[in-house]
N, C-alpha and C positions, 0 to 999 in steps of 0.2 A: 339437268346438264346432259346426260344419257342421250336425253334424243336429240337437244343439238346436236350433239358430235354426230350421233347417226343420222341425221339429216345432213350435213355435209359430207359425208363420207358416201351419199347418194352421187348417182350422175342424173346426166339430162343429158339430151338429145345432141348437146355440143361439148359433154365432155367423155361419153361413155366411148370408150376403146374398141369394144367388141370382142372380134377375135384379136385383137393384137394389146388385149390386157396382158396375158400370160409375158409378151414380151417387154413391155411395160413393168410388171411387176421385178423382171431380172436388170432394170435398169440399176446403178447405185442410188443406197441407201442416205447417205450423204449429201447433206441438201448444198454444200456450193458443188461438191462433184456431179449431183444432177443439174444444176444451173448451169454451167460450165461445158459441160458436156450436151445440153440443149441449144446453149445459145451461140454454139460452133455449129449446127443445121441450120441455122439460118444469116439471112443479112435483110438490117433494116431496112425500109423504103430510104432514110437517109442518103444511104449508101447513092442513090440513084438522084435526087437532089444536090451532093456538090459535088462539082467536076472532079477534084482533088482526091477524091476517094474513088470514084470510081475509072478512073484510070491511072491505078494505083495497083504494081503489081505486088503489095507490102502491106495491105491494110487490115486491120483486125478480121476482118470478114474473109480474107487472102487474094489470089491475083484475080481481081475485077476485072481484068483486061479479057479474062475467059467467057466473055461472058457481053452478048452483045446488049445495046440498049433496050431492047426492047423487051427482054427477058429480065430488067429490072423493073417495071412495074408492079406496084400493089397486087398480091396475090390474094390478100382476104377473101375477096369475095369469091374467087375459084375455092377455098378451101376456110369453109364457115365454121367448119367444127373439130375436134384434136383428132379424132380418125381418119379424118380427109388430108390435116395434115401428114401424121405420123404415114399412112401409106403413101403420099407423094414422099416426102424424106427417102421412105426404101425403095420405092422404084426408081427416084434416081440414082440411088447408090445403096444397095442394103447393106452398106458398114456403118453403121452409128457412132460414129466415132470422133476423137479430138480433129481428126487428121481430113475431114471431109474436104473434096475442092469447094470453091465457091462456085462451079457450075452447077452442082449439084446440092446445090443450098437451093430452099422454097426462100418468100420475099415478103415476111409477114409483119407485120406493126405487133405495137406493146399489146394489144387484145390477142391476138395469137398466142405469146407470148405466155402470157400470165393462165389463157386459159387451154394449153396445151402441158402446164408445170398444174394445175391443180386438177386436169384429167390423169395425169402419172403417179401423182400423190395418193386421189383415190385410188386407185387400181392395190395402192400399196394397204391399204385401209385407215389411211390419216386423212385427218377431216380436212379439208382443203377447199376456200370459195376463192374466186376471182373479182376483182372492188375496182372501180371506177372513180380516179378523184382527179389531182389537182396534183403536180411535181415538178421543181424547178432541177435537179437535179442532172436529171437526162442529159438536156443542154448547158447549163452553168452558163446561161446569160442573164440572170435575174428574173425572169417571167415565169410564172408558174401554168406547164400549161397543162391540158389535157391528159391523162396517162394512167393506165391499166397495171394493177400489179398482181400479184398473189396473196393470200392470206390463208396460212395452217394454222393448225395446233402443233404445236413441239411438245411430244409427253415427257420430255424428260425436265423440260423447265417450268412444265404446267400452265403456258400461256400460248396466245393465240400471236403472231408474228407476222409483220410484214414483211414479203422476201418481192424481191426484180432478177426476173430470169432474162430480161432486156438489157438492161443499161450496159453500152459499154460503149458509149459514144465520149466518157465523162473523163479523164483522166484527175482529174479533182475529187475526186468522192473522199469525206474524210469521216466517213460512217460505216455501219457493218453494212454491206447493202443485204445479207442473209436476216438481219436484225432492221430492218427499218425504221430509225423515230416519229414519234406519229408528229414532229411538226418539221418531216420531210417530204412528207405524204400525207396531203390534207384530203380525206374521204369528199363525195361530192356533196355529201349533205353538212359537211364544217362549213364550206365556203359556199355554200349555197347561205345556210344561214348566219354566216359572216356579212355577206353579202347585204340581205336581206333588214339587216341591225346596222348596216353602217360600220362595221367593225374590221374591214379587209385593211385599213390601216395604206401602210405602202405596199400590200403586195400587190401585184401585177400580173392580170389574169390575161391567157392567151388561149388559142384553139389552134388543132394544128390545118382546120380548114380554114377558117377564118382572120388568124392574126391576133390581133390586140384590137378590132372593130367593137368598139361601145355599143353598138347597135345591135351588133350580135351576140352582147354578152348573156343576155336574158334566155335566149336559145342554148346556148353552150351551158348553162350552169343546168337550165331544166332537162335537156337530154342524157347532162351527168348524172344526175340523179336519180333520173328512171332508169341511166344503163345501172348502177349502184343497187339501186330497189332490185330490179331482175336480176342480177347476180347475187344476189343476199337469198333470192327465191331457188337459187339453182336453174336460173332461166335465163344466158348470157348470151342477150340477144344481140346481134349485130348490128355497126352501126348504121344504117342507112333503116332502122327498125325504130318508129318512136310511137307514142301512144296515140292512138288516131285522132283524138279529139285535142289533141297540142295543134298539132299539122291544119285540122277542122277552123281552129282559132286563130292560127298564123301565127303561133306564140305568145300572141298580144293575150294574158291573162288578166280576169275582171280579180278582185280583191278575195274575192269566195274563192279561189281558184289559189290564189296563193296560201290564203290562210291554211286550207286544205292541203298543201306543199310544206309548207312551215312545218304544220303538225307530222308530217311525214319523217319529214326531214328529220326532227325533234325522234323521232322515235329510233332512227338508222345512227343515230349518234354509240346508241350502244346495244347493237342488235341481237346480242346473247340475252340482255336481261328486259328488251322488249319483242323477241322472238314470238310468242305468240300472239300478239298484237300486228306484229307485222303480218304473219301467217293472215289473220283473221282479213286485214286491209286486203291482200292478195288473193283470198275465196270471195269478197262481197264487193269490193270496188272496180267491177267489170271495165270500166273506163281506161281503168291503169295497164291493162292488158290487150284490150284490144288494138291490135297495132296498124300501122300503114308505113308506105315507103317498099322500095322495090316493087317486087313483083307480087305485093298483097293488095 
């Protein structure tokens, strides 16, 4: 158990802090005060999708009206990892605080999100990964789509916890969202291999590129998964980042190719007590890591 916890209490190259761990570390202790306190630095891409919000001098995120169009676009990819974020945060305002304007908020999605609360987490020395699955939540329109969370360890309960430093688009939540259920949040490998079995039942999968397309559902579960696998690795690679020989295929997997997916999947189900198994897939399964998309 030992060096799980000390393998997640590792960074990588998109959670390590640098110099602005030390500031990180004096953030609060308190995991809704640090949620809370995080998720006032920014505003969803949301915000910038319906008119109602964003010309809205009242809205969770504050007066959108400061703030011209074009400075609401996706900022992911300007700022791919928690140091790129945390130093945009203080350059445009170095008061970290409830009280920030919305001019001075970055524009990141739930991956931002989740893996800017488990680079603060480490910095603190609580085991902290970032997971890739499946949440209707967010939205409360019944579709379970796409979505990015957090997962620590809480030493005082002795278990491992879903927390969302994102959602506040929901006024319905009627869960802890510091405590996530795990059948509010389905990992990508549940519903992959829900999927897979025939067993999704009524639920109702979405992407937030694509919609609810049939066509591109095979896409959307297989890049959930490898984003899943790489964050389980400590390797939270961004989305436009899939394994190269997915992209090679067009998605269209032969049966070997699943089965090999299945077995994965099967293993990600309970990653603590197939951890070295996992580890071992990620030294000898070259395929799963070499990447393409962007600028590779």
């Amino acid at each position: 158990m030992k060096k799980i916890m000390d393998f997640y209490k590792e960074t990588s190259c998109y959670t390590d802090l640098g110099l602005y761990k030390e500031f990180a570390q004096n953030l609060p202790d308190d995991i809704k005060q640090l949620c809370l306190l995080q998720r006032m630095q920014t505003i969803h891409p949301i915000a910038f999708k319906k008119k109602e919000i964003r010309n809205s001098k009242n809205s969770f995120w504050g007066d959108m009206t400061q703030i011209s169009d074009t400075r609401l676009l996706r900022e992911d990819d300007i700022f791919p990892n928690s140091i790129s974020m945390l130093a945009e945060i203080l350059r445009r305002n170095p008061h970290y605080s409830l009280k920030r304007e919305a001019r001075d908020k970055i524009y990141v999605t739930c991956r931002g999100q989740a893996l800017l609360l488990a680079s603060i987490l480490k910095t603190k020395n609580i085991p902290a990964r970032v997971r890739s699955g499946f949440a209707e939540y967010p939205t409360d329109n019944g579709i379970f789509f796409d979505h990015w969370i957090t997962e620590y360890y809480d030493d005082k309960s002795k278990k491992w916890k879903f927390v969302d430093a994102d959602c506040c688009c929901n006024d319905n939540i009627d869960f802890d969202i510091y405590d996530i259920p795990h059948n509010k949040f389905l990992t990508a490998a549940e519903v992959w291999l829900a999927y897979r079995e025939k067993r999704l039942g009524t639920i109702k999968l979405g992407h937030a590129y694509y919609g609810t397309e049939e066509s591109k559902l095979m896409e959307s579960l297989t890049t959930a998964l490898f984003y899943d696998f790489h964050c389980l690795m400590n390797d939270e690679i961004i989305y436009v980042h899939y394994p190269k020989y997915l992209r090679d295929k067009g998605f269209k997997l032969d049966e070997d190719d699943l089965k090999e997916l299945d077995y994965l999947a099967q293993l990600m189900l309970d990653p603590n007590k197939n951890f070295d198994l996992l580890r071992k897939i990620w030294d000898t399964v070259l395929k799963f890591r070499i990447m393409s998309g962007g600028t590779i």
